[in-house]
FIZAZA-514246 format. One record per atom (N, C-alpha, C): residue number from 1; atom name; x, y, z negated. Coordinates in Angstrom, 2 decimals, always signed. Last residue first. Example, Ala and Ser with C-alpha at 12.3 -4.5 7.8 and 13.67 -1.06 7.14 Angstrom:
BEGIN
[2; "N"; [+12.85; -2.25; -7.08]]
[2; "CA"; [+13.67; -1.06; -7.14]]
[2; "C"; [+12.90; +0.03; -7.87]]
[1; "N"; [+13.19; -5.69; -7.80]]
[1; "CA"; [+12.30; -4.50; -7.80]]
[1; "C"; [+13.20; -3.30; -7.80]]
// end
This chain:
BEGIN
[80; "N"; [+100.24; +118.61; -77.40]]
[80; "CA"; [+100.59; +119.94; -77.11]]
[80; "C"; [+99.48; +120.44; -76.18]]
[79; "N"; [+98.56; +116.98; -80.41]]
[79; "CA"; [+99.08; +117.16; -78.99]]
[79; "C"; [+99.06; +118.50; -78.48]]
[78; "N"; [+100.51; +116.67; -83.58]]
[78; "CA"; [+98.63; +117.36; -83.09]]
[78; "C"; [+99.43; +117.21; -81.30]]
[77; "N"; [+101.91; +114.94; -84.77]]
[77; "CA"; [+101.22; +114.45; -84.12]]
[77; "C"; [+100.00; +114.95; -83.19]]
[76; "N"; [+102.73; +116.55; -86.43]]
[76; "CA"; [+103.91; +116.34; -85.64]]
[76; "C"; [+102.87; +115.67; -84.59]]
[75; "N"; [+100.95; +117.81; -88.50]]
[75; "CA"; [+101.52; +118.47; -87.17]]
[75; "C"; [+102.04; +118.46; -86.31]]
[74; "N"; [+100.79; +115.65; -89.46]]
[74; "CA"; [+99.47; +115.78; -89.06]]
[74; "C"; [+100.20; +116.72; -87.88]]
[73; "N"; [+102.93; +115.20; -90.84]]
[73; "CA"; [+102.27; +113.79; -89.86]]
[73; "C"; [+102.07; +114.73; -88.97]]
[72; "N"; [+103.09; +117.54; -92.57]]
[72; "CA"; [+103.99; +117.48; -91.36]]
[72; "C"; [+103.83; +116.45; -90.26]]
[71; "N"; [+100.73; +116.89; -94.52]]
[71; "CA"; [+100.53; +117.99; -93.43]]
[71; "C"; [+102.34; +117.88; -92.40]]
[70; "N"; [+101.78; +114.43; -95.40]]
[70; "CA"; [+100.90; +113.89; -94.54]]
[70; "C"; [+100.54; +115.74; -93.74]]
[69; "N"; [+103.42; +115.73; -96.83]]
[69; "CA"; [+104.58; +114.65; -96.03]]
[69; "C"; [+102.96; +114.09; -95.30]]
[68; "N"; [+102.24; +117.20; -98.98]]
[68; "CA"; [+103.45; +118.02; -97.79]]
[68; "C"; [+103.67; +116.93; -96.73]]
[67; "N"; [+101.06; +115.56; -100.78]]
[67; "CA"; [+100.09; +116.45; -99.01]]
[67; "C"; [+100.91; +117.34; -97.88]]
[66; "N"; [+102.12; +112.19; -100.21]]
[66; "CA"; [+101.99; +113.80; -100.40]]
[66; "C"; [+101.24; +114.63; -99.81]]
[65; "N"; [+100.22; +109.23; -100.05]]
[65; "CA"; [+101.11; +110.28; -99.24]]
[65; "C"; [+100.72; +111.67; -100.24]]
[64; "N"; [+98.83; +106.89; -101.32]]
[64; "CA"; [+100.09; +107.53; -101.79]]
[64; "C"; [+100.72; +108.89; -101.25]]
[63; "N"; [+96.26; +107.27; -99.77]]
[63; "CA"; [+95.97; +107.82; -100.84]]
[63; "C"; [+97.63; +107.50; -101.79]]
[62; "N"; [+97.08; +106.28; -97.33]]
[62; "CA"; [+97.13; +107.65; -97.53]]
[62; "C"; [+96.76; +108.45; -98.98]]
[61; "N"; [+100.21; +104.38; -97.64]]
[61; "CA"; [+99.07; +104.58; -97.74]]
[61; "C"; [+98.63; +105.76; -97.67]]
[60; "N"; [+103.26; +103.15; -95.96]]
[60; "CA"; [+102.84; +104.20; -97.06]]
[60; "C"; [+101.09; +104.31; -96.98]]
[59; "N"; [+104.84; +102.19; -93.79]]
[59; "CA"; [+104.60; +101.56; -95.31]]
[59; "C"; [+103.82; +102.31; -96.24]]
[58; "N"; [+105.46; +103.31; -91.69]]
[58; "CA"; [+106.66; +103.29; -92.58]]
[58; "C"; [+106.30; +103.03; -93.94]]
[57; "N"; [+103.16; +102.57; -90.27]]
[57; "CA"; [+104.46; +101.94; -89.47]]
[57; "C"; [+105.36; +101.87; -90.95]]
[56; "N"; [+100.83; +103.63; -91.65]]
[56; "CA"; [+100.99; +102.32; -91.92]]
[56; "C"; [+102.64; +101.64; -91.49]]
[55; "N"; [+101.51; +106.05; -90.41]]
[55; "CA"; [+101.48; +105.84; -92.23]]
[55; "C"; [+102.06; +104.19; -92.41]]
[54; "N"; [+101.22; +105.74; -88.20]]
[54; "CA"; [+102.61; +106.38; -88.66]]
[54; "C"; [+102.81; +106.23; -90.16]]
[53; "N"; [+98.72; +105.57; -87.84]]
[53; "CA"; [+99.55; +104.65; -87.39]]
[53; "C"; [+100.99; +104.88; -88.06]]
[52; "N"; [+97.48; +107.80; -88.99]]
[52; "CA"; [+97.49; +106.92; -89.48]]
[52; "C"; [+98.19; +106.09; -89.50]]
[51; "N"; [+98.61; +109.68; -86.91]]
[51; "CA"; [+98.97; +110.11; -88.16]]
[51; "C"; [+99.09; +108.51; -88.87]]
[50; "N"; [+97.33; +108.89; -84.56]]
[50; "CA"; [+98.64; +108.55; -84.44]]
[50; "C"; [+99.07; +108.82; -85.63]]
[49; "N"; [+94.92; +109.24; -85.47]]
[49; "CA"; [+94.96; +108.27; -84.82]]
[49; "C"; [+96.39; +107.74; -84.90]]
[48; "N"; [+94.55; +111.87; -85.79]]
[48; "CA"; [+94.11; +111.50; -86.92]]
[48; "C"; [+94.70; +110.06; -86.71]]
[47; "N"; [+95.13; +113.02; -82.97]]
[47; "CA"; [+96.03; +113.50; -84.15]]
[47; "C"; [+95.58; +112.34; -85.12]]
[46; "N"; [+92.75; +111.68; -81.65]]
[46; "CA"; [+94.30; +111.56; -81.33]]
[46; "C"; [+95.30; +111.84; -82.48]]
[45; "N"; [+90.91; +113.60; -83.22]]
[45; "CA"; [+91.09; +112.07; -83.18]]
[45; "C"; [+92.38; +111.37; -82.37]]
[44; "N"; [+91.29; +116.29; -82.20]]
[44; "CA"; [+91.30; +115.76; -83.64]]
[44; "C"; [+91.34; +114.08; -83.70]]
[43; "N"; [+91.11; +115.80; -78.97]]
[43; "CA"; [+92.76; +116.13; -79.99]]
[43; "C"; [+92.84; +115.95; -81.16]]
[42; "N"; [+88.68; +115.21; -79.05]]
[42; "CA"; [+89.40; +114.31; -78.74]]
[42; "C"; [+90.92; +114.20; -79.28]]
[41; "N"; [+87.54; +118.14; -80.09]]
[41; "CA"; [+87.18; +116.08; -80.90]]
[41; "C"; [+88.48; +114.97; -80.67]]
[40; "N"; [+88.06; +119.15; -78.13]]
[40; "CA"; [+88.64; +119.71; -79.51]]
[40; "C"; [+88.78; +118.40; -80.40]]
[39; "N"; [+86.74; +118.50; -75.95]]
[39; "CA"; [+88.31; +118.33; -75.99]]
[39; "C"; [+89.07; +118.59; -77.53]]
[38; "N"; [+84.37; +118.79; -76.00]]
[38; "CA"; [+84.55; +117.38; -76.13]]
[38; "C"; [+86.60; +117.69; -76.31]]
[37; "N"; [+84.12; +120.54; -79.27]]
[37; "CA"; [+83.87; +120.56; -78.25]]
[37; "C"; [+84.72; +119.02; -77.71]]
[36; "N"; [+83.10; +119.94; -83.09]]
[36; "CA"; [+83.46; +120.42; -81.88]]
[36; "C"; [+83.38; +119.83; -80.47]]
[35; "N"; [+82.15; +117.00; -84.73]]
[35; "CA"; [+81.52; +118.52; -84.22]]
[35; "C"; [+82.83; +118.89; -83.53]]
[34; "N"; [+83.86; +115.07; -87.25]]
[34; "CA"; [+82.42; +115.72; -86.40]]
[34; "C"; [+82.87; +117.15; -85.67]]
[33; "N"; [+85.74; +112.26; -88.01]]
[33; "CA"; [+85.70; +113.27; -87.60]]
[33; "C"; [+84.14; +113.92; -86.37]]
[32; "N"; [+87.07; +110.77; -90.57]]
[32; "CA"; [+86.06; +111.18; -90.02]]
[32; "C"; [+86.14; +112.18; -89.25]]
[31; "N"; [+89.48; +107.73; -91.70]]
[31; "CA"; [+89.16; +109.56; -91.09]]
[31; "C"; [+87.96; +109.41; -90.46]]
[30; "N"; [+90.28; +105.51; -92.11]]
[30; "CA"; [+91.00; +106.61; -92.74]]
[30; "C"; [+90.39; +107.68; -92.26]]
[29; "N"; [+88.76; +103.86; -90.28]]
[29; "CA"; [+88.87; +103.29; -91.97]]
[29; "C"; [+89.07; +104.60; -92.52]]
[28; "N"; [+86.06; +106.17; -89.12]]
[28; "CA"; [+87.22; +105.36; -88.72]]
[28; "C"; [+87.07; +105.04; -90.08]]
[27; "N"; [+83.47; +107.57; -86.42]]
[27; "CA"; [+84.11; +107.40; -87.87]]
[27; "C"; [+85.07; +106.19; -87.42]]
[26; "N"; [+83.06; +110.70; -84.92]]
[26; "CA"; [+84.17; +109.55; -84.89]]
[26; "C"; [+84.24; +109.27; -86.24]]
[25; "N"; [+80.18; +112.57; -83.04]]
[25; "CA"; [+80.77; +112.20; -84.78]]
[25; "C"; [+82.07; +110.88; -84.38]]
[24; "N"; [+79.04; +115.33; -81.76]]
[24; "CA"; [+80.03; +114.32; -81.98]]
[24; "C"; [+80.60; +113.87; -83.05]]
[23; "N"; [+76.75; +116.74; -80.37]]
[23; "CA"; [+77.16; +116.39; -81.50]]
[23; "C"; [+78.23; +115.25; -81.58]]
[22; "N"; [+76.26; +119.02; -77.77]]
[22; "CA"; [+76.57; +117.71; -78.46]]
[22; "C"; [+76.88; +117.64; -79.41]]
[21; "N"; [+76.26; +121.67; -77.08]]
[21; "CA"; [+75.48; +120.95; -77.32]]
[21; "C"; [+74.83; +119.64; -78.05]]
[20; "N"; [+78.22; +123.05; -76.26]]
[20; "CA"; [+77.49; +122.49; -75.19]]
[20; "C"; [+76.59; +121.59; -75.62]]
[19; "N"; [+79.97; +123.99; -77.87]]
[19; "CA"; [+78.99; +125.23; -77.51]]
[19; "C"; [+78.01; +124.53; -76.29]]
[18; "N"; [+82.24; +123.85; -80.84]]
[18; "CA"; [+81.16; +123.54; -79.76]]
[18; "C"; [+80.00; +124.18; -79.39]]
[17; "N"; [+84.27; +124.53; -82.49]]
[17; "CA"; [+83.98; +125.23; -81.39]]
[17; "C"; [+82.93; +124.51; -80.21]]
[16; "N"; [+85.06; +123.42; -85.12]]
[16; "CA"; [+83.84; +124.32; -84.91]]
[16; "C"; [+83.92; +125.05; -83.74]]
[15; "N"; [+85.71; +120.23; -85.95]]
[15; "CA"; [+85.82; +120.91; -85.02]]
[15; "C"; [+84.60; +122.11; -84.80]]
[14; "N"; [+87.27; +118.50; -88.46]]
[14; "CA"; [+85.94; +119.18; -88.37]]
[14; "C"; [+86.33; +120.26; -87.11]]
[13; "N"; [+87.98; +115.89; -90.12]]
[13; "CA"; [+88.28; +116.50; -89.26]]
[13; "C"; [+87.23; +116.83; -88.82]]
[12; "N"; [+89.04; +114.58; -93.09]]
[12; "CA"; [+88.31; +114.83; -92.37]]
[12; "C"; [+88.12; +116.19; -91.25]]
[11; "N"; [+90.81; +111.28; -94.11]]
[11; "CA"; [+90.56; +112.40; -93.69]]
[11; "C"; [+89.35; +112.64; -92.98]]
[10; "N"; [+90.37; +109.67; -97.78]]
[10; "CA"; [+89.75; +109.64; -96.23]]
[10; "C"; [+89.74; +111.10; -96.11]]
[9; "N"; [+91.41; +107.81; -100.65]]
[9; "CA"; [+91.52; +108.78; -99.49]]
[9; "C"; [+90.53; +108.55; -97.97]]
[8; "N"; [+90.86; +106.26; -103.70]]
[8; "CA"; [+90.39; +106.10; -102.59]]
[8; "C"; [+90.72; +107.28; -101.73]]
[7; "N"; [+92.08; +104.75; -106.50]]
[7; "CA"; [+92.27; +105.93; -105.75]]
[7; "C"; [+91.76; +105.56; -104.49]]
[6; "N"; [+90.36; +102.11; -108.22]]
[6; "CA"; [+90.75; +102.18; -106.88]]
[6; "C"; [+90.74; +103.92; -106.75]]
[5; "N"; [+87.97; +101.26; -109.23]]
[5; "CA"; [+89.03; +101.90; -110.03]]
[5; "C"; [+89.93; +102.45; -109.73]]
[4; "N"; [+86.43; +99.48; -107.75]]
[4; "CA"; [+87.10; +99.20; -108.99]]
[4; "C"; [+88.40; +99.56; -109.24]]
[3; "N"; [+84.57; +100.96; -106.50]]
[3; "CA"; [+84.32; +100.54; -107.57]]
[3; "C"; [+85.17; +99.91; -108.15]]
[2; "N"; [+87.52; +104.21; -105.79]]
[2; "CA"; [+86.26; +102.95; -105.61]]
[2; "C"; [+85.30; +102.30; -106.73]]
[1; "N"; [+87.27; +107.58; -106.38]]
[1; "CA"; [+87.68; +106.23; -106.70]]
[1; "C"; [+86.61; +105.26; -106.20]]
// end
């Protein structure tokens, strides 16, 4: 909760296949995302990117979303 009282959400996206070195961190309003490789980062933040947008398009917050109806976002949005 916030300070006032406030349900608060934030995703977080964690990539464990990096092997070159870098550290990569993406922070956002709704999501964080560290570590993996540069392509693994980029698909977690694409996904996290278009999820959000999709929240806000049909009105819904993330600290209202289900966790069934934000894990189908999340899958509809991972890139092929």
């Amino acid at each position: 909760m916030d300070e006032s009282g406030k349900k608060e959400a934030h995703l977080l996206g964690v990539g464990l296949d990096a092997a070159d070195g870098h550290k990569r961190i993406t922070r956002a309003e709704k999501f964080s995302i560290i570590g993996g490789s540069e392509e693994t980062h980029d698909r977690l933040t694409e996904t996290l990117i278009k999820t959000v947008e999709d929240l806000k398009r049909e009105g819904i917050s993330l600290e209202e979303t289900p966790p069934e109806k934000l894990a189908e976002l999340i899958h509809k949005n991972r890139p092929e």
